[in-house]
PALO-784705 format. One record per residue (C-alpha): x, y, z; residue in one letter. Coordinates in nm, 3 decimals, always signed. Example, Ala and Ser with C-alpha at 12.3 -4.5 7.8 and 13.67 -1.06 7.14 Angstrom:
{{+1.230; -0.450; +0.780}; "a"} {{+1.367; -0.106; +0.714}; "s"} 
***
This chain:
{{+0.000; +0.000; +0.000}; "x"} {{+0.278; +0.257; +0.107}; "x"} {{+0.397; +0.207; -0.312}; "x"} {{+0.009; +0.259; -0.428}; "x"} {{+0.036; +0.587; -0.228}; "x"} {{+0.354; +0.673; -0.341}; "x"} {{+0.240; +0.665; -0.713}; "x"} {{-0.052; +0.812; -0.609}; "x"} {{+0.145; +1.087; -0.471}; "x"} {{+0.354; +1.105; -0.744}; "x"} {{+0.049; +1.112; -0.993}; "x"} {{-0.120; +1.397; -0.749}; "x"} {{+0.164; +1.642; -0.793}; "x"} {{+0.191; +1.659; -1.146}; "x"} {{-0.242; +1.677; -1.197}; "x"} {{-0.224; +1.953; -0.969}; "x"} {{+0.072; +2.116; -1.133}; "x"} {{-0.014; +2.065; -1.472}; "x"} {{-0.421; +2.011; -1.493}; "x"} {{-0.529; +2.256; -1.206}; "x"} {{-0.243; +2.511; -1.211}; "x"} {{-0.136; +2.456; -0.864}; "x"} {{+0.159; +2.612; -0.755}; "x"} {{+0.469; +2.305; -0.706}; "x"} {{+0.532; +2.435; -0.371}; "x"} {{+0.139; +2.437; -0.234}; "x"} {{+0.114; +2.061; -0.460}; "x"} {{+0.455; +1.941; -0.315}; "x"} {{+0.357; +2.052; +0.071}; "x"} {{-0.012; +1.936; +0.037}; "x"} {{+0.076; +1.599; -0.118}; "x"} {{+0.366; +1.572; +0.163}; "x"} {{+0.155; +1.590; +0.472}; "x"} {{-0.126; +1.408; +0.307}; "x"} {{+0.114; +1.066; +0.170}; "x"} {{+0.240; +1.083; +0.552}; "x"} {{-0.154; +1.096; +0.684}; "x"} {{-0.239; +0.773; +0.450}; "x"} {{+0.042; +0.567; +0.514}; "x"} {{-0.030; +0.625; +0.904}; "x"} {{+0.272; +0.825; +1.031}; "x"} {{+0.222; +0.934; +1.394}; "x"} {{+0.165; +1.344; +1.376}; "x"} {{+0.424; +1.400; +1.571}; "x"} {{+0.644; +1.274; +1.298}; "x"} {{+0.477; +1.440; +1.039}; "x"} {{+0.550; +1.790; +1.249}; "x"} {{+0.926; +1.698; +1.264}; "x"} {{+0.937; +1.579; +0.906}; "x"} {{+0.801; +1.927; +0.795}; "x"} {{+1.031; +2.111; +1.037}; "x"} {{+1.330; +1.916; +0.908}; "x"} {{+1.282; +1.858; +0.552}; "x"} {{+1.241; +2.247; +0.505}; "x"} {{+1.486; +2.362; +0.726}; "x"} {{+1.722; +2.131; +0.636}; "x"} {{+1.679; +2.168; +0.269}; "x"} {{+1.699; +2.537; +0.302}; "x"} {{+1.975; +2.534; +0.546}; "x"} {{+2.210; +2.385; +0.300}; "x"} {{+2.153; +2.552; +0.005}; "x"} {{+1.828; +2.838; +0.034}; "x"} {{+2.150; +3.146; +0.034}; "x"} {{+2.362; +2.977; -0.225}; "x"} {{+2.026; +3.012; -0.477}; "x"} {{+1.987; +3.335; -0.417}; "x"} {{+2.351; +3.465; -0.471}; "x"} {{+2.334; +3.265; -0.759}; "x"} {{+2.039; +3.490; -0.917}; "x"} {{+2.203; +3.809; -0.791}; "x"} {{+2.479; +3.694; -1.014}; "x"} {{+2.306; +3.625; -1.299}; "x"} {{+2.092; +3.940; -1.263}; "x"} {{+2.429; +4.169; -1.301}; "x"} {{+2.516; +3.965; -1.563}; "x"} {{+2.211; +4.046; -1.734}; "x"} {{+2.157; +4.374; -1.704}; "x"} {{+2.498; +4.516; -1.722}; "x"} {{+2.472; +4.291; -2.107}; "x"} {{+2.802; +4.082; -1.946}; "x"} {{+2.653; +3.814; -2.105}; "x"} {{+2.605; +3.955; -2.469}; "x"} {{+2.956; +4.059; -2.393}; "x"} {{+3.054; +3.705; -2.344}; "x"} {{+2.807; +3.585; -2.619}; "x"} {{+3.005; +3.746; -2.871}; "x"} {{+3.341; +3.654; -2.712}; "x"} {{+3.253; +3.289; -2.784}; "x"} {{+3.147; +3.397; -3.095}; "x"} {{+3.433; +3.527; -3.242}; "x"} {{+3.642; +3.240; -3.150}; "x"} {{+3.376; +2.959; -3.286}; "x"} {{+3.354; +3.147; -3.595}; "x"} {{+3.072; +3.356; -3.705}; "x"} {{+2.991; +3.078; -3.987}; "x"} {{+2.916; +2.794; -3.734}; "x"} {{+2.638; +3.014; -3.589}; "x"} {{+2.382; +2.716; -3.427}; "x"} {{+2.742; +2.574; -3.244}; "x"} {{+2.809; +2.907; -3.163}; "x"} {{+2.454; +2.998; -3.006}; "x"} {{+2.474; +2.648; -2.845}; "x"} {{+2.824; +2.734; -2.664}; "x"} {{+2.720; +3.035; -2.587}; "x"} {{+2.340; +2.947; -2.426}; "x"} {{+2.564; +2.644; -2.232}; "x"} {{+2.786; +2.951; -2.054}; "x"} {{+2.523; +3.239; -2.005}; "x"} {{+2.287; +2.991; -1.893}; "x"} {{+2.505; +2.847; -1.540}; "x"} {{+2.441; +3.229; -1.387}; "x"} {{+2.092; +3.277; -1.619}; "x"} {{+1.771; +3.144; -1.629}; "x"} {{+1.718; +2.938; -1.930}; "x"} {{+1.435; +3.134; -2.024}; "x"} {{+1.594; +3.457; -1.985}; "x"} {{+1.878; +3.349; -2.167}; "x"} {{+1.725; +3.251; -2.453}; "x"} {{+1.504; +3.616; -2.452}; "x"} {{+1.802; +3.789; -2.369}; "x"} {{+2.012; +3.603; -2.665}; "x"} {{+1.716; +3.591; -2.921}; "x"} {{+1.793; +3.894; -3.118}; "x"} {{+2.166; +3.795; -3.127}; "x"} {{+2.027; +3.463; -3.280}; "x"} {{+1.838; +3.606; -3.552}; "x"} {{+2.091; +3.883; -3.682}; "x"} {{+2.378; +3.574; -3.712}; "x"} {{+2.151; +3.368; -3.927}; "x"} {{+2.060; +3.654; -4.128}; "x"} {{+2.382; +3.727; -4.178}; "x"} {{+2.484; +3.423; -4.245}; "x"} {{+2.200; +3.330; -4.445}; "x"} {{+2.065; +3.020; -4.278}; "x"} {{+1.750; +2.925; -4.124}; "x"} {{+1.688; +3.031; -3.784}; "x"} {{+1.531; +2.711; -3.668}; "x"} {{+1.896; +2.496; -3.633}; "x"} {{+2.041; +2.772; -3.447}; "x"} {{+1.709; +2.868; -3.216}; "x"} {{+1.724; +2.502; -3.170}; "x"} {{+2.088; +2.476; -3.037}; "x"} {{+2.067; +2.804; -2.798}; "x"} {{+1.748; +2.639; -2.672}; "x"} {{+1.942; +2.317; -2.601}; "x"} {{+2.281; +2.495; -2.541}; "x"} {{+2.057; +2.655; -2.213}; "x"} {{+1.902; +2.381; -2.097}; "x"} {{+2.189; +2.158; -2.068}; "x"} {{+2.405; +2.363; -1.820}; "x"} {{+2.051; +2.477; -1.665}; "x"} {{+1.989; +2.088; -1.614}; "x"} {{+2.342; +1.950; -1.503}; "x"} {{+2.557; +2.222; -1.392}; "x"} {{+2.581; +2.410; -1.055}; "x"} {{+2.527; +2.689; -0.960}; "x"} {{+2.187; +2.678; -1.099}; "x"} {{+1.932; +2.602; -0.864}; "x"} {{+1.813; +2.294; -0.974}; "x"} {{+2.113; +2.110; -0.988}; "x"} {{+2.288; +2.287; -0.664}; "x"} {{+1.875; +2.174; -0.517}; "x"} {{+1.927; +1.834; -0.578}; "x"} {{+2.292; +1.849; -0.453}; "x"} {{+2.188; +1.984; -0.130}; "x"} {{+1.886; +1.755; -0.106}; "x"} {{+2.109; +1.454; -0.176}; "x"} {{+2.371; +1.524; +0.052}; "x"} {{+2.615; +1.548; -0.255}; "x"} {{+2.934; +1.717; -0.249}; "x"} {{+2.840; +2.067; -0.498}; "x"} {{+3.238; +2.051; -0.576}; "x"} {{+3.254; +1.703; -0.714}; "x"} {{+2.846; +1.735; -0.923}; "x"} {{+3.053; +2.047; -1.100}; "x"} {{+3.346; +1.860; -1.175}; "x"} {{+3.129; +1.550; -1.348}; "x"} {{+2.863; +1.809; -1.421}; "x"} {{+3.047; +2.005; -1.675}; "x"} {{+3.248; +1.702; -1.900}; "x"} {{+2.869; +1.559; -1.897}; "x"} {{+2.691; +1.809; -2.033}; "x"} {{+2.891; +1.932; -2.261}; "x"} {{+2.928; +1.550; -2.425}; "x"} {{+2.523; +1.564; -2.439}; "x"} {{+2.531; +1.922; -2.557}; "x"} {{+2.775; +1.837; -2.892}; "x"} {{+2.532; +1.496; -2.939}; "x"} {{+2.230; +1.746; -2.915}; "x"} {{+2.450; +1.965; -3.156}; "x"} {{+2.464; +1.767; -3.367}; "x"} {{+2.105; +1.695; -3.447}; "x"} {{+2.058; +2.106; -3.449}; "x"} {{+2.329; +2.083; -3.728}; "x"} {{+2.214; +1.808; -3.924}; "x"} {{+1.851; +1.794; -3.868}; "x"} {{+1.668; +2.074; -3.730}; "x"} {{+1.858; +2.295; -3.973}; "x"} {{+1.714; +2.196; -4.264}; "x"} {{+1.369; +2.288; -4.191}; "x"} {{+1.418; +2.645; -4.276}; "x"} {{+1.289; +2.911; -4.100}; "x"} {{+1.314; +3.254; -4.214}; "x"} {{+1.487; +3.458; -3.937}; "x"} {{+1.285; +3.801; -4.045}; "x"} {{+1.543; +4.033; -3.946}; "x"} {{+1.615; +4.330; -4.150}; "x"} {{+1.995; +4.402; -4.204}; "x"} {{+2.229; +4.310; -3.920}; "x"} {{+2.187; +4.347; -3.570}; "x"} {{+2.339; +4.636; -3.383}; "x"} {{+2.396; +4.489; -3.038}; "x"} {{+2.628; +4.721; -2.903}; "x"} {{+2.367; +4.989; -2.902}; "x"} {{+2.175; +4.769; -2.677}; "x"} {{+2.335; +4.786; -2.347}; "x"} {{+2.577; +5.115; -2.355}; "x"} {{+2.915; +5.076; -2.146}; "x"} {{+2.941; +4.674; -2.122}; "x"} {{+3.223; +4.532; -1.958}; "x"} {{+3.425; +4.284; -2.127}; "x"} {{+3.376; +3.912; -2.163}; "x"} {{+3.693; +3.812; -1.939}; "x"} {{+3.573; +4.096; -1.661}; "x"} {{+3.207; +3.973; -1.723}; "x"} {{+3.329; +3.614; -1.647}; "x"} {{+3.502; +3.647; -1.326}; "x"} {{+3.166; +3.653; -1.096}; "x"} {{+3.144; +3.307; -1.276}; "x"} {{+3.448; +3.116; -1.275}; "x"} {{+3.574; +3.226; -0.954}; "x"} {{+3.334; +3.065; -0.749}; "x"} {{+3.352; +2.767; -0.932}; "x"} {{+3.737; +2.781; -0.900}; "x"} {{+3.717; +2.794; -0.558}; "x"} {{+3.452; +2.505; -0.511}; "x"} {{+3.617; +2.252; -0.702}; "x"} {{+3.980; +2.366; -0.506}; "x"} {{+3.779; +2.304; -0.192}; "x"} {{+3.675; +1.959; -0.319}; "x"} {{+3.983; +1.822; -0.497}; "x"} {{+4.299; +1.944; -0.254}; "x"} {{+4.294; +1.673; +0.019}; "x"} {{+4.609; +1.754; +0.145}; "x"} {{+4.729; +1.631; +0.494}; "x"} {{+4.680; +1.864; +0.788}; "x"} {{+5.000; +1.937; +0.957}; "x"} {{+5.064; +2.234; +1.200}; "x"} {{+5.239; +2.454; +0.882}; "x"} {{+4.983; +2.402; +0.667}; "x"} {{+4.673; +2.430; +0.897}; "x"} {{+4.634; +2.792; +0.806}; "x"} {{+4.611; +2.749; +0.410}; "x"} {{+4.339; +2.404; +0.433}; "x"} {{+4.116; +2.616; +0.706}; "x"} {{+4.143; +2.941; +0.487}; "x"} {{+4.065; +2.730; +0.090}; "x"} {{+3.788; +2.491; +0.302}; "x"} {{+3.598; +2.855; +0.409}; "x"} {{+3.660; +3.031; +0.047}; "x"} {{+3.557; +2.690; -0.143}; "x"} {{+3.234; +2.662; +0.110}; "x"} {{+2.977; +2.720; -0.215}; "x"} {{+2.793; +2.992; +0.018}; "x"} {{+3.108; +3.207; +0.061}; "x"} {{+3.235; +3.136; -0.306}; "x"} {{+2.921; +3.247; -0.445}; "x"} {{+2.867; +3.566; -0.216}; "x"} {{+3.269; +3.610; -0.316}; "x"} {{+3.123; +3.607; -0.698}; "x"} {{+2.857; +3.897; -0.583}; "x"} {{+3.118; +4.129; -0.459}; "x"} {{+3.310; +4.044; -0.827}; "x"} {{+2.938; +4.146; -0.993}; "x"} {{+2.985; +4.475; -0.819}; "x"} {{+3.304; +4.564; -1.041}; "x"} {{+3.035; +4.518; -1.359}; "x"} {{+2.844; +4.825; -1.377}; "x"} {{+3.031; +5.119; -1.568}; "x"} {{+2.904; +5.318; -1.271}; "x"} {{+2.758; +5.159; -0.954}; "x"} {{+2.469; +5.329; -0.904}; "x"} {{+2.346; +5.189; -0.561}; "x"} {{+1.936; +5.175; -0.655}; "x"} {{+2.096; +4.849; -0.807}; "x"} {{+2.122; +4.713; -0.467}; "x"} {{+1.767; +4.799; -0.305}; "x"} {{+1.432; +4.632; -0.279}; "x"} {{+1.332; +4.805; -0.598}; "x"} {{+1.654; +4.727; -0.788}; "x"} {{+1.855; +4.475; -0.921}; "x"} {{+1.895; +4.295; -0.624}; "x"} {{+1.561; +4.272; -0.500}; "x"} {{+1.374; +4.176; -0.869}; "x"} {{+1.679; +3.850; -0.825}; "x"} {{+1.537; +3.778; -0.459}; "x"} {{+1.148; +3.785; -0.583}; "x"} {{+1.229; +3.576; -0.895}; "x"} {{+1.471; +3.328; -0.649}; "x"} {{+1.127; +3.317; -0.353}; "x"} {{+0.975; +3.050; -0.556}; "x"} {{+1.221; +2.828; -0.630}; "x"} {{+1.352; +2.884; -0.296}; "x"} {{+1.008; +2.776; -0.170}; "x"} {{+0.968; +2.498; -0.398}; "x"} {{+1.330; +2.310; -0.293}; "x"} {{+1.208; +2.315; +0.056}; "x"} {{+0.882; +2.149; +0.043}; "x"} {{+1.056; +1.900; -0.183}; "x"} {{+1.252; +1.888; +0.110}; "x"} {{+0.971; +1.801; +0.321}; "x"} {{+0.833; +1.527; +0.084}; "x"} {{+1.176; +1.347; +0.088}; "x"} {{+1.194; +1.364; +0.457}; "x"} {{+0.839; +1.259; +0.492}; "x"} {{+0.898; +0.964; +0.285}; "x"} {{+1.230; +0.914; +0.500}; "x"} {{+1.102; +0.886; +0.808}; "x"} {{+0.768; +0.641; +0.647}; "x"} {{+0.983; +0.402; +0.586}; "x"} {{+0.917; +0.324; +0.200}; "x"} {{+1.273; +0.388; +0.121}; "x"} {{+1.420; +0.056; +0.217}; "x"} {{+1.097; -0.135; +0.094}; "x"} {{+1.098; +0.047; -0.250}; "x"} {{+1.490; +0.003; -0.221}; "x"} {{+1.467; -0.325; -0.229}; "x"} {{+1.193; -0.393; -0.529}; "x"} {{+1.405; -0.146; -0.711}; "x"} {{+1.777; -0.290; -0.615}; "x"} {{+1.592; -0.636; -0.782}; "x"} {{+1.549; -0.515; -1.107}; "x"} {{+1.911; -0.393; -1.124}; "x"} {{+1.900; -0.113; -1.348}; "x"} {{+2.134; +0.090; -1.096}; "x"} {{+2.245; +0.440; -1.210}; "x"} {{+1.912; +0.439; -1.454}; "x"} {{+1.692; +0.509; -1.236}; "x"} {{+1.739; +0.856; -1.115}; "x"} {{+1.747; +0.985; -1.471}; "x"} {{+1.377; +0.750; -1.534}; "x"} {{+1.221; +0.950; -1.233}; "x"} {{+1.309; +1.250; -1.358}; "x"} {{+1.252; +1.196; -1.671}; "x"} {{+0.910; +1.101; -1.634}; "x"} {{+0.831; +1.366; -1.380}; "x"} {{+0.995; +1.656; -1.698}; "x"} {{+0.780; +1.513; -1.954}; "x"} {{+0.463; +1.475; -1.708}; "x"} {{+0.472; +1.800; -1.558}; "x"} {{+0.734; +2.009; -1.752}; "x"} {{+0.940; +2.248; -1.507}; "x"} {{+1.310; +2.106; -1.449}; "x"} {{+1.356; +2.220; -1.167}; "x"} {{+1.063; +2.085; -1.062}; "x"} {{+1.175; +1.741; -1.182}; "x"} {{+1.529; +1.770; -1.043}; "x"} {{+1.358; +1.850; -0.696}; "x"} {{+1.101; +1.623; -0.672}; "x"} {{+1.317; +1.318; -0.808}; "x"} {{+1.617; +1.403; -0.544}; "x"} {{+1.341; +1.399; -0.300}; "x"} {{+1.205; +1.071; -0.390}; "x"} {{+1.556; +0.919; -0.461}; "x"} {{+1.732; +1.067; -0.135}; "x"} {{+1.596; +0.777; +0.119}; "x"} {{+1.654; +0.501; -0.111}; "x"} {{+2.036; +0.603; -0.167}; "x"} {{+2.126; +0.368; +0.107}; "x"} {{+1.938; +0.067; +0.033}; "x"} {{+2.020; +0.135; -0.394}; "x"} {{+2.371; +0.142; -0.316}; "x"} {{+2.468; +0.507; -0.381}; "x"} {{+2.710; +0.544; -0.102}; "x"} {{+2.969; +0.681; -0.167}; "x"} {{+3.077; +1.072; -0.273}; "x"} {{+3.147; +1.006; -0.595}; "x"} {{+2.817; +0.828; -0.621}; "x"} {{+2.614; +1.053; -0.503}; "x"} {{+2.784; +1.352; -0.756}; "x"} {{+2.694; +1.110; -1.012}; "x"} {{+2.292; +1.060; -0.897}; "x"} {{+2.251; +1.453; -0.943}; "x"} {{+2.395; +1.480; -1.247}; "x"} {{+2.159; +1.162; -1.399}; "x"} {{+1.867; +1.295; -1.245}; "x"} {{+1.974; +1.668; -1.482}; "x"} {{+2.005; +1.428; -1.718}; "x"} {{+1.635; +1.333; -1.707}; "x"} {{+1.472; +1.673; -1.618}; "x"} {{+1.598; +1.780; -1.999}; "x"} {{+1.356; +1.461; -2.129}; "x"} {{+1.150; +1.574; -2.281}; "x"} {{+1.096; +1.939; -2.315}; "x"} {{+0.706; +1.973; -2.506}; "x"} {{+0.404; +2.189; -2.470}; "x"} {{+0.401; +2.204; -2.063}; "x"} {{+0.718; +2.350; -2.034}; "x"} {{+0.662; +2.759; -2.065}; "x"} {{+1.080; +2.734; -2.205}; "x"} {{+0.924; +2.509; -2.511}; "x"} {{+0.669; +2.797; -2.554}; "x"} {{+0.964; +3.038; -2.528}; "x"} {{+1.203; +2.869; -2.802}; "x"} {{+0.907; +2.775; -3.046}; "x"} {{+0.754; +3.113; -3.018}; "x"} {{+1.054; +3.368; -3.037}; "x"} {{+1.161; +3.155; -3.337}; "x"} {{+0.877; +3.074; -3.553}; "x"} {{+0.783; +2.764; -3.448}; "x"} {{+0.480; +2.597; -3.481}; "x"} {{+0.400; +2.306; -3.234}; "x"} {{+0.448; +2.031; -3.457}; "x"} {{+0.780; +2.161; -3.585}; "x"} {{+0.867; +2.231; -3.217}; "x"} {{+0.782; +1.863; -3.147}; "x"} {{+0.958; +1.746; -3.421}; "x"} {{+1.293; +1.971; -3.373}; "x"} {{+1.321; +2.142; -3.024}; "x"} {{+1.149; +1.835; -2.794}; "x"} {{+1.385; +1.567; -2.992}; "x"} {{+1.666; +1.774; -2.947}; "x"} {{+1.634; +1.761; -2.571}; "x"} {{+1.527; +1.408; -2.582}; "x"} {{+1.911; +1.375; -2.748}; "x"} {{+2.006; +1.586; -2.467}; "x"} {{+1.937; +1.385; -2.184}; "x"} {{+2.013; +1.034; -2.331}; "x"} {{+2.356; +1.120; -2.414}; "x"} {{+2.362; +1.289; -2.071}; "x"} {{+2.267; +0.954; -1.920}; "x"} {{+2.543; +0.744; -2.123}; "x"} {{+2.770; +0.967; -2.046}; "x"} {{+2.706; +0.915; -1.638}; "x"} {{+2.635; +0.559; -1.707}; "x"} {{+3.024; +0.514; -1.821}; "x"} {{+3.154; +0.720; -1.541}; "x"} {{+2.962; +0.525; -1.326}; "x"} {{+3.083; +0.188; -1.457}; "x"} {{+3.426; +0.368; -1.448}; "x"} {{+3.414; +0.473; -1.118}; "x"} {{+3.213; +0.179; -0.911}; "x"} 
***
């Protein structure tokens, strides 16, 4: 019965989320208590499961989401990332535009929202295929995918640093298998943009070529503009990789790179950088009204959402369904798999990835144990499978398909047939990627 509830649960969220519109965090928290009422937890266990879940959660990772939109919101609106758009650019070659628009939608996307990194690059988009006189749907196609793979896989975006958190995985260690991952998806899914999508042709309607240096005045430069990026990350992985003895000489050094590579202070140390962005720092960027506080409204929800996904994994937890559904599952032996099913499933049911990524950590987190997912390396590798599945498959309940088929000319079926396949080749060379690691690594 507690696995009838459980896909009961499971089927609950996404009808509510999809069907009646609910808000994930209000479907996640009412589905949470209520799977803990059926399968006849004690209340007093239900209290603590909602205390700790949330808490928890939150505790771990609720500030690094936030600095992580503050960063991408400088990056935005100083045009830091156009700068490093065209950076890219000019070094892929202004020929090769959908690789280009790919590359660059995988890098502005890790500080970005995927949809406002494909709004914010759209015009870009269209003058290069203009120019270059091909259709706009291969290259629309690869920034779409191009965003969602490093928006699905790669910390410090909030769904993958969520499911970190939630799964007790080291953030250092999901970057460094994170990155090599998605970027061998991203060239498969390339490759289809390339081959396939680009020959349905799709006129990119622009008239002449795109000015975009009259559309942000005073940008700072693609190196300066990466800095609030790579610096954090820098200092996460050093944190994770130097495991260096601890003698009385070098005490001093470990304590001082284990504080800078804690992802909370390497992040805030990438706000500071974002500071040095603006030609002028005007300091309305910092207020309620500004900058800072449109990043902290648009990082509430998914702030909210990762903790009541919290909950439901600690409410399931403390039910004890992990260890039976470990077991069924540990029977049918399809190991690393799993994660990226759940997830998958959950993306193509109910469409948000970061509502996938959540909700899958959540349900995967008390089975780690029992599935065998022990140890660090493991776990790095269960986050970046389950971004793996959140990319499957991207269709007509996901407001980013809406985005990409919309800005570009799209219309459903062609976005079925191009954009939705594309991140179907996403997440299936995402998963043989981890699944060869994995093997690798076991």
């Amino acid at each position: 019965m507690e696995l009838l509830f459980l896909l009961f649960a499971v089927f609950a969220i996404i009808i509510l989320t999809t069907k009646l519109k609910v808000h994930a965090f209000l479907a996640l928290f009412i589905i949470s208590i209520s799977y803990g009422l059926f399968v006849g937890m004690p209340y007093a266990d239900i209290i603590t499961s909602i205390n700790e879940g949330f808490g928890g959660t939150l505790g771990k990772i609720g500030l690094i989401i936030v600095l992580g939109v503050v960063i991408g919101a400088f990056l935005e609106n100083t045009g830091g990332a156009l700068a490093i758009a065209e950076k890219v650019l000019k070094i892929i070659g202004k020929k090769r535009v959908p690789t280009a628009m790919g590359i660059i939608g995988y890098i502005v996307s890790i500080p970005v929202f995927a949809d406002s990194g494909f709004l914010l690059l759209h015009p870009l988009n269209k003058g290069l295929s203009k120019k270059a006189k091909i259709s706009l749907a291969g290259s629309a196609t690869a920034l779409g995918i191009g965003l969602l793979a490093s928006h699905t896989m790669v910390p410090p975006t909030p769904g993958p640093i969520a499911a970190a958190g939630i799964l007790g995985a080291d953030l250092g260690l999901v970057i460094a298998f994170g990155f090599p991952i998605s970027i061998i998806a991203l060239l498969a899914a390339l490759v289809f943009a390339n081959t396939y999508a680009s020959k349905t042709y799709i006129d990119p309607d622009t008239d002449g070529t795109l000015n975009v240096e009259n559309k942000i005045e005073n940008r700072p430069s693609a190196i300066k503009s990466s800095i609030p990026i790579l610096v954090p990350i820098v200092l996460i992985i050093l944190k994770s990789s130097l495991k260096l003895e601890r003698t009385d000489s070098n005490a001093k050094i470990i304590d001082m790179v284990d504080f800078l590579g804690e992802p909370v202070i390497a992040l805030l140390i990438g706000v500071f950088l974002c500071l040095l962005l603006p030609k002028r720092l005007n300091y309305d960027m910092l207020s309620s009204t500004g900058w800072v506080g449109k990043a902290i409204k648009d990082a509430a929800s998914i702030i909210l959402i990762t903790g009541t996904g919290g909950i439901f994994g600690k409410i399931l937890q403390n039910s004890g369904i992990a260890e039976t559904l470990g077991n069924i599952l540990t029977d049918y032996n399809i190991g690393i798999f799993l994660p990226f099913v759940l997830a998958a499933a959950l993306k193509t049911a109910q469409g948000s990835s970061t509502v996938a990524l959540i909700t899958a950590a959540s349900i995967i987190m008390p089975m780690m144990p029992s599935l065998g997912f022990d140890s660090e390396i493991q776990k790095a590798l269960v986050v970046v499978a389950i971004g793996a599945g959140s990319a499957v498959v991207s269709h007509a309940n996901d407001s980013f398909f809406w985005v990409v088929t919309q800005m570009s000319g799209m219309n459903v079926k062609t976005g079925y047939r191009l954009f939705s396949l594309a991140t179907a080749v996403l997440g299936f060379a995402g998963i043989i990627s981890v699944f060869v690691l994995y093997a690798i690594w076991s």
